[in-house]
C-alpha positions as CSV (number, residue, x, y, z in Angstrom):
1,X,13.6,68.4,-22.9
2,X,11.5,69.2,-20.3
3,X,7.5,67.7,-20.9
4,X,4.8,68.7,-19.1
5,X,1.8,68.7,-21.7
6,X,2.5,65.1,-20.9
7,X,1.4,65.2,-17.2
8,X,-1.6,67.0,-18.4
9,X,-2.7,64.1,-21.0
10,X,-0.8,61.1,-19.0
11,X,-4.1,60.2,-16.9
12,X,-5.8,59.5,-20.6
13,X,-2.8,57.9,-22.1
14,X,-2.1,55.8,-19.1
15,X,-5.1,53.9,-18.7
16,X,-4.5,51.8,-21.5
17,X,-1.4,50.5,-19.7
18,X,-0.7,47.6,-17.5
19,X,2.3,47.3,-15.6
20,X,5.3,49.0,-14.6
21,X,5.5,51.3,-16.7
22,X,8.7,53.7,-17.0
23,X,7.9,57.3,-17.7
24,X,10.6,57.6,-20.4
25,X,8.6,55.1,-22.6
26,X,5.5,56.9,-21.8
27,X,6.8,60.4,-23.0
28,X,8.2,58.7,-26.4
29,X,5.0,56.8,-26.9
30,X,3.9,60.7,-27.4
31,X,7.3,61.3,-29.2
32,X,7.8,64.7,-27.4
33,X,11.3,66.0,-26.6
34,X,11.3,69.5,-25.9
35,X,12.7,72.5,-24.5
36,X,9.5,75.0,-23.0
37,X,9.8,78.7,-22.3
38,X,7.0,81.5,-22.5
39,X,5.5,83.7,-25.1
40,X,7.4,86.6,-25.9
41,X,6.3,90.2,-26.0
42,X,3.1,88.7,-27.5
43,X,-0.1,90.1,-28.5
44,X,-3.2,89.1,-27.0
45,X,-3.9,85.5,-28.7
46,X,-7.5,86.1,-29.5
47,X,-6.1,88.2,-32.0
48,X,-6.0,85.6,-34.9
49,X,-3.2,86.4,-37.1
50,X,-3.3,84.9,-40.6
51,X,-2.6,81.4,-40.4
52,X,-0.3,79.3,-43.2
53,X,-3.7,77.3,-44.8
54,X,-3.9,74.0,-43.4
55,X,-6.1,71.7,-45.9
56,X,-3.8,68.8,-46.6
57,X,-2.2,69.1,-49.9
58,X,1.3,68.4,-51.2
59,X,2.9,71.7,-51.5
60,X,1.1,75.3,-51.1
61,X,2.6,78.6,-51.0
62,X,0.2,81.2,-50.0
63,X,0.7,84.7,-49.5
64,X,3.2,86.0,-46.1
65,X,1.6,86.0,-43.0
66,X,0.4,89.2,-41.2
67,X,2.3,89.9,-38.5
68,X,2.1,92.5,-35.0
69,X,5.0,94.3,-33.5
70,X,4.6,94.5,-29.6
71,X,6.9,96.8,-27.7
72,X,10.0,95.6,-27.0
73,X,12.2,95.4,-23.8
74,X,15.7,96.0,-24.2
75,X,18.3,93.7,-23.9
76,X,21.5,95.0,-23.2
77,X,23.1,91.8,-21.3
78,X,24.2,91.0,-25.1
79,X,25.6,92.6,-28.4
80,X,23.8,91.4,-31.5
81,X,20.3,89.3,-32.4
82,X,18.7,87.2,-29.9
83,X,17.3,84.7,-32.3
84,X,13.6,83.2,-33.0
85,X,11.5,81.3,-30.8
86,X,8.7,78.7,-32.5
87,X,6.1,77.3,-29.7
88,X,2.7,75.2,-29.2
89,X,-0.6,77.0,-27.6
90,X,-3.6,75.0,-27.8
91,X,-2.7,72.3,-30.5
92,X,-1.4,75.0,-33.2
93,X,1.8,76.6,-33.9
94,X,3.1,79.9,-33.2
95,X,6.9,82.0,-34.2
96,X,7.9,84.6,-33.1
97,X,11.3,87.1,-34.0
98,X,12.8,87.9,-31.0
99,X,14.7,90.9,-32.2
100,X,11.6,92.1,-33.2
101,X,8.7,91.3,-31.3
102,X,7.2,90.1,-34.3
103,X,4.9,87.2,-33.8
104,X,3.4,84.7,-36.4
105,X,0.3,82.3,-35.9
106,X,1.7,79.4,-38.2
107,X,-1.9,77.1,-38.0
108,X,-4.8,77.3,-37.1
109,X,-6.9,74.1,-37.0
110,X,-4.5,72.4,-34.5
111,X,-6.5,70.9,-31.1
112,X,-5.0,69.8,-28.1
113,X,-6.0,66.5,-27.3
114,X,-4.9,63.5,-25.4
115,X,-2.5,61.7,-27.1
116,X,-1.0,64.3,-29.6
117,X,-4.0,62.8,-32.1
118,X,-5.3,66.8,-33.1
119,X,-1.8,68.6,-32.6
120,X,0.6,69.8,-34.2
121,X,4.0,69.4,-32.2
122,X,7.7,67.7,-32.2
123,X,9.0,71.2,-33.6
124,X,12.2,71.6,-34.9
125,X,14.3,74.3,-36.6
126,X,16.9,73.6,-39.4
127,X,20.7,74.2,-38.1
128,X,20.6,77.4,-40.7
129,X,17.3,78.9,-39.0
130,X,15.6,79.9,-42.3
131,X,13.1,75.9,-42.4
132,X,10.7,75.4,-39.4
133,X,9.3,71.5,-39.2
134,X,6.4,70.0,-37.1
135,X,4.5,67.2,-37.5
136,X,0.7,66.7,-37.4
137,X,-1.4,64.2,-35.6
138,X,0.1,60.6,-34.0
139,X,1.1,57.4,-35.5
140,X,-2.0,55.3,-34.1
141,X,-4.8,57.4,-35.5
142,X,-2.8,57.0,-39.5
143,X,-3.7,60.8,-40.1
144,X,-0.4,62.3,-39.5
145,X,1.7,64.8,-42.0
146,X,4.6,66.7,-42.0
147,X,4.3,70.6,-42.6
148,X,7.9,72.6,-43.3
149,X,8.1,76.3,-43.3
150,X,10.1,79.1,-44.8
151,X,10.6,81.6,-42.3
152,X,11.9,84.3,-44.6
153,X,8.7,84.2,-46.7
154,X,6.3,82.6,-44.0
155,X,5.1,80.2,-46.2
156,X,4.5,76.3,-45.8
157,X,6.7,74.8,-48.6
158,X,5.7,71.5,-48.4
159,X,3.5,69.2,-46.7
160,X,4.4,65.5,-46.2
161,X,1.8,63.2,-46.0
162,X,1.6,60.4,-43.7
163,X,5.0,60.9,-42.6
164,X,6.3,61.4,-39.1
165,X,9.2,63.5,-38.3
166,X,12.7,62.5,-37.4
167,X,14.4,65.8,-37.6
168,X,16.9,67.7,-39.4
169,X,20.7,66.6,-40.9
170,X,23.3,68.6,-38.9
171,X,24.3,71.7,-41.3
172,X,22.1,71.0,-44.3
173,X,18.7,72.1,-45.1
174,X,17.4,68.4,-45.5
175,X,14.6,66.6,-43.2
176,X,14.7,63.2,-42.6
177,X,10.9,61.8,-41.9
178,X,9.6,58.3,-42.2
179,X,6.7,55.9,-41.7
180,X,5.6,52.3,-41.6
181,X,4.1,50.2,-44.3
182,X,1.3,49.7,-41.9
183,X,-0.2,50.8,-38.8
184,X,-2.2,48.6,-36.6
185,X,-5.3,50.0,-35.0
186,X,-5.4,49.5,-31.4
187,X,-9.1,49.1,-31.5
188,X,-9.3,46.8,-34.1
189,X,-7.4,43.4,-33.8
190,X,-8.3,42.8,-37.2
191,X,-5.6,45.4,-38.5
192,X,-3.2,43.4,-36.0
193,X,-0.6,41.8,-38.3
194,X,3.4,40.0,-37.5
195,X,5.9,42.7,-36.8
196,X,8.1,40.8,-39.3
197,X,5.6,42.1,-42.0
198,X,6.0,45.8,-41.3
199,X,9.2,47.8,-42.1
200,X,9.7,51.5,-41.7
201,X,10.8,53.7,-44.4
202,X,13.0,56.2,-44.2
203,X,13.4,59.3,-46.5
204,X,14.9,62.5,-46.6
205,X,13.2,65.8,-48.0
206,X,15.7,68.2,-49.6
207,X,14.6,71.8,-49.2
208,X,16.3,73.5,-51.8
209,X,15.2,70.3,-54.7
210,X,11.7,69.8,-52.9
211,X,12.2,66.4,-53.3
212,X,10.8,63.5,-50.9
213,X,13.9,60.4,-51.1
214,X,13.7,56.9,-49.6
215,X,17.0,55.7,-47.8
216,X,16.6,53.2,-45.9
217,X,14.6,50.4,-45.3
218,X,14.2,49.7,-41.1
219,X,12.6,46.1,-41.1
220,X,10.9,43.6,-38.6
221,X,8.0,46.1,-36.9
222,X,7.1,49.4,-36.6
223,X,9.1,51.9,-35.3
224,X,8.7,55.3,-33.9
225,X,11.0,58.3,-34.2
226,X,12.1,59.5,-31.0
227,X,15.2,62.2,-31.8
228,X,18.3,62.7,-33.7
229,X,21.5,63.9,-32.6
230,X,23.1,67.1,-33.8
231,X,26.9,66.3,-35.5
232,X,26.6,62.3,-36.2
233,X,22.7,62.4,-37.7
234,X,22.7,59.5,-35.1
235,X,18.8,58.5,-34.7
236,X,17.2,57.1,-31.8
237,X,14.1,55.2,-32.4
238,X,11.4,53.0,-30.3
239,X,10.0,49.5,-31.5
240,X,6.5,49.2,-31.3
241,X,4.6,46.0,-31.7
242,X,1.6,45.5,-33.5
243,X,-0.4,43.6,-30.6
244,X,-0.3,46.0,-27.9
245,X,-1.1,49.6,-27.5
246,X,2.5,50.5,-26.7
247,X,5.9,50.5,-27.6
248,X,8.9,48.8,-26.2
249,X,11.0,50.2,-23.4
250,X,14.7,49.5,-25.2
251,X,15.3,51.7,-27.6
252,X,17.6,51.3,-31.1
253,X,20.5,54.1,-32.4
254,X,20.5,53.7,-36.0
255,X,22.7,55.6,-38.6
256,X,21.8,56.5,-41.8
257,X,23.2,53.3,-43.5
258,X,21.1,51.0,-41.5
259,X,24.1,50.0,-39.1
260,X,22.9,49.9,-35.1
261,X,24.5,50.3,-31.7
262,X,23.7,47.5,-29.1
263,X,22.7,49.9,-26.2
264,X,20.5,48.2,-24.0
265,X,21.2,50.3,-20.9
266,X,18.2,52.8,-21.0
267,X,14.6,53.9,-22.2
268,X,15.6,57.3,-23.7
269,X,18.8,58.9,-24.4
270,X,20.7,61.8,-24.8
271,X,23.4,61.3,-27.7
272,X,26.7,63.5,-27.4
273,X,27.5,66.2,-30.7
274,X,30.4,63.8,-31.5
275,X,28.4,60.9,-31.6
276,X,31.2,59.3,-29.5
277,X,28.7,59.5,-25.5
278,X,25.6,58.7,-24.8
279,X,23.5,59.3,-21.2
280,X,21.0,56.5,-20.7
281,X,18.2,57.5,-18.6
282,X,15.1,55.4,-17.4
283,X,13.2,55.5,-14.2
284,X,9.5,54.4,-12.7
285,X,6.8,56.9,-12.2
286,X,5.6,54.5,-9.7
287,X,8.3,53.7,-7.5
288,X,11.8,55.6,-8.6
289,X,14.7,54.9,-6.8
290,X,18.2,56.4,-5.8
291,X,19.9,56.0,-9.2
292,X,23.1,58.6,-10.3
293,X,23.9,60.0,-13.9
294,X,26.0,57.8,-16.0
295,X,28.0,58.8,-19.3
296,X,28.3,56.1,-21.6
297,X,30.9,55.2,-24.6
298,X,29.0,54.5,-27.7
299,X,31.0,52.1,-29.0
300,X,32.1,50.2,-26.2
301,X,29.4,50.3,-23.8
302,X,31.5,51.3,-21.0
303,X,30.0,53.9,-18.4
304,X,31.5,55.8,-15.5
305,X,28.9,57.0,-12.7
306,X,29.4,61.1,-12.9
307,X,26.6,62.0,-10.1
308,X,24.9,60.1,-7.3
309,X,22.8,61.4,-4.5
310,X,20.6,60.3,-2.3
311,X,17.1,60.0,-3.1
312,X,17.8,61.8,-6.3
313,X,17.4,60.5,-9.3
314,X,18.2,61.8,-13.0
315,X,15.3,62.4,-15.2
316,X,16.1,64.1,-18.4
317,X,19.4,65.7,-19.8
318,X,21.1,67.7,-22.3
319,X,24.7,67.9,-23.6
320,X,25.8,72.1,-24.8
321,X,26.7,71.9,-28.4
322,X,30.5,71.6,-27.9
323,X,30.0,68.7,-25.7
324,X,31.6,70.7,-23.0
325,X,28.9,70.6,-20.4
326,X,25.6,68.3,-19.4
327,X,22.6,70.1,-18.1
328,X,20.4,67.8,-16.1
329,X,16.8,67.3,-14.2
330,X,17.0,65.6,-10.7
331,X,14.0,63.9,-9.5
332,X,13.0,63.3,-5.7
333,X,12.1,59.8,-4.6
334,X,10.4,61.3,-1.6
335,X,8.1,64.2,-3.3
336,X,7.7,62.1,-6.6
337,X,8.7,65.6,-8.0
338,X,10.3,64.6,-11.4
339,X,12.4,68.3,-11.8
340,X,13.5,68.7,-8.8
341,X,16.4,70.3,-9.3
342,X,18.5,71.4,-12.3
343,X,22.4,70.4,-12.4
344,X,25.2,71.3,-14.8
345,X,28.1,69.6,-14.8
346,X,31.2,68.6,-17.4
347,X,31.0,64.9,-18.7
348,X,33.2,63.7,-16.6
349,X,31.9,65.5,-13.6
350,X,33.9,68.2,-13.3
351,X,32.2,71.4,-12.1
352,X,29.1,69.9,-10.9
353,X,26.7,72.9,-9.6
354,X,23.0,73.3,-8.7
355,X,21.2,75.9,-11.0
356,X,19.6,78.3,-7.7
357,X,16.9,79.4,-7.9
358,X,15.7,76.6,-9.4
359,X,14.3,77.7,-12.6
360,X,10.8,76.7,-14.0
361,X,12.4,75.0,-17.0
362,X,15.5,75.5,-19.6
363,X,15.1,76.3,-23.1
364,X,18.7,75.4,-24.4
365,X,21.9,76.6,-25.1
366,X,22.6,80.0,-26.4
367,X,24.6,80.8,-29.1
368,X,27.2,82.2,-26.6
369,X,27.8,78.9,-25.1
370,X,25.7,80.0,-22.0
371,X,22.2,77.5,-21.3
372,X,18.9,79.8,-21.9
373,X,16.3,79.1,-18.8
374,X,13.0,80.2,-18.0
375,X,13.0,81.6,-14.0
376,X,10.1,80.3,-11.7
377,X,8.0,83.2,-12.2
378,X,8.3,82.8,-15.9
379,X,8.9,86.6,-16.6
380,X,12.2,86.8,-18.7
381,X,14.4,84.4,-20.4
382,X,17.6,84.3,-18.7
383,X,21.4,83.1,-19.6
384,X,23.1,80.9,-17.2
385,X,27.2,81.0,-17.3
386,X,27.6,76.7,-16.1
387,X,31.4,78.6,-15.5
388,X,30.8,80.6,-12.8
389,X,27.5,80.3,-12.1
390,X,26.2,83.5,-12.6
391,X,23.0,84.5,-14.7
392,X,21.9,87.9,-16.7
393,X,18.6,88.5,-18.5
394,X,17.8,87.7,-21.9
395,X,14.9,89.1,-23.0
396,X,11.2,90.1,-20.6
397,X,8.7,87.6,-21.1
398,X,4.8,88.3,-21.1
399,X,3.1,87.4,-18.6
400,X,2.5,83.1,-18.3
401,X,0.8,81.4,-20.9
402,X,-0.1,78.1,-20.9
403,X,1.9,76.4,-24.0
404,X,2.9,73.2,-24.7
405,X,6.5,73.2,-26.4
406,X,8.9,75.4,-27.4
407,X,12.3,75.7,-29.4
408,X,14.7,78.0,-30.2
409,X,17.0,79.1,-32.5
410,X,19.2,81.8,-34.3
411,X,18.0,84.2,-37.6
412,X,18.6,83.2,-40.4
């Protein structure tokens, strides 16, 4: 989940801080957790393809979008379909089939803006590949909604208002989103009210009924969705208190019957498949430290140290869907350089190795097992074999453009 729309807004956001202040808690006060990569084979954007309507309304279904096929660049480093890319550009949506070239503008009225309050973003796929899900617009500003997309008729199914997104359930086409019973206004004390009044409600939206569902009731202050882990539908959220314009640096693992896990170790984390590990991460953008990677049990809270060097310390991370391997971002204490280097290792630090060259960013893991990452020239997407090391090329890339997130996933 590598973020760097972040450093391009943090000057804005971070002015209304005091304090330490760990970059972690800064990234989910903007509730971003992404994998970035570059626009495929794309056409040139001026070219406004016909956008899914955006005027807020409960559920619209308008006519398939209009789509371009650019040339494509064969593949032959694989047998079979490379999938489906969905990305942000300048506050607004974007898909594109990557078997085909074939690229959709999904909004339009989307504006990049400090603090996530104009953009759409926190994109997600369903596990089948057939539901896109983004959110519009942040929790402070009380103008937020939750757009879902079929991708097989490119059509926006539903639209959620006032809800923010969680993510999806692991195998089913059901979103779980939520939101608060109220939302303070920074600027205004007079909206301030006692955390112990606020309670955050959470609901699931079932695709194939088109029904929006509470199920469960999250009380004693706001909170803010951060992610959700795949097998376990394990979800990690950040309390936020009324008073103050941001949101608390521990962050709760609820399940979907309201029960919690007392992890106080870190300010984001990365939650095994199996629901069984956890990798707490937290570090200062001001002063960070030598710290190593530790791998955490759940249920006991018992960690073992996996990686530790000097002046290096670990900044984001990523477990492959079988649990198999940890792909991780190294900072450097001396050059404040927060993705320094990109590791792979197996959880219990087996098989460590440096990813060289290091790569501008990584996208994921491929449905071959091997992790998808983006070179430092940003011309290709490439696959990465954390067995032996060795990499072959995906799919050419255009040249760079500048967008803010990006996901991917397989056909549908």
């Amino acid at each position: 989940m590598l973020l760097p729309k972040f450093f391009r807004k943090w000057p804005q956001v971070i002015s209304h801080k005091v304090g330490l202040i760990m970059l972690p808690t800064t990234l989910c006060l903007l509730g971003l957790a992404c994998s970035l990569g570059a626009v495929i084979n794309s056409p040139a954007l001026e070219e406004t393809i016909t956008p899914v309507p955006t005027e807020p309304q409960a559920t619209i279904a308008p006519q398939p979008t209009s789509t371009t096929q650019p040339e494509k660049t064969p593949t032959p480093s694989i047998e079979g379909s490379i999938g489906q890319i969905a990305f942000t550009l300048n506050g607004n949506v974007w898909h594109q089939n990557l078997d085909t070239g074939e690229m959709t503008q999904l909004t339009i009225d989307g504006v990049s803006s400090p603090g996530f309050i104009n953009d759409y973003w926190k994109i997600h796929f369903s596990d089948s590949g057939r539901f896109l899900a983004f959110q519009y617009g942040y929790h402070s500003a009380g103008n937020t909604w939750v757009s879902v997309i079929d991708l097989v008729s490119m059509r926006e199914i539903a639209r959620l208002e006032d809800e923010l997104l969680v993510g999806w359930r692991y195998n089913e086409d059901v979103l779980l989103v939520g939101h608060a019973t109220h939302i303070c206004d920074y600027n205004d004390p007079a909206t301030y009210v006692d955390d112990e009044t606020i309670s955050f409600i959470l609901s699931t939206y079932d695709v194939g009924e088109g029904e929006l569902s509470p199920l469960l009731t999250i009380p004693d202050g706001y909170r803010f969705p951060i992610s959700l882990s795949s097998h376990e539908n394990l979800m990690v959220f950040q309390e936020c208190p009324c008073e103050v314009p941001m949101c608390h640096w521990i962050q709760e693992i609820y399940t979907e019957t309201g029960d919690t896990y007392p992890v106080e170790m870190g300010h984001y984390f990365a939650i095994a498949n199996s629901g069984e590990e956890v990798i707490p991460i937290s570090y200062s953008i001001y002063e960070p430290h030598t710290d190593g990677l530790w791998v955490f049990s759940l249920d006991e809270t018992t960690g073992e140290e996996i990686y530790l060097e000097e002046d290096k310390f670990p900044t984001d991370a990523l477990w492959s869907p079988d649990d198999a391997w940890i792909v991780y971002w190294l900072g450097d204490v001396e050059t404040f350089n927060f993705y320094h280097k990109l590791m792979v290792a197996q959880p219990d630090g087996a098989k460590s190795r440096e990813i060289t060259p290091a790569p501008d960013r990584y996208l994921g893991w491929f449905s071959d097992g091997r992790l998808m990452i983006i070179p430092s020239d940003r011309d290709q997407i490439r696959l990465f074999d954390p067995e032996t090391g060795e990499t072959a090329p995906l799919v050419q890339l255009e040249p760079r453009v500048d967008f803010e997130e990006m996901v991917w996933s397989h056909l549908p």
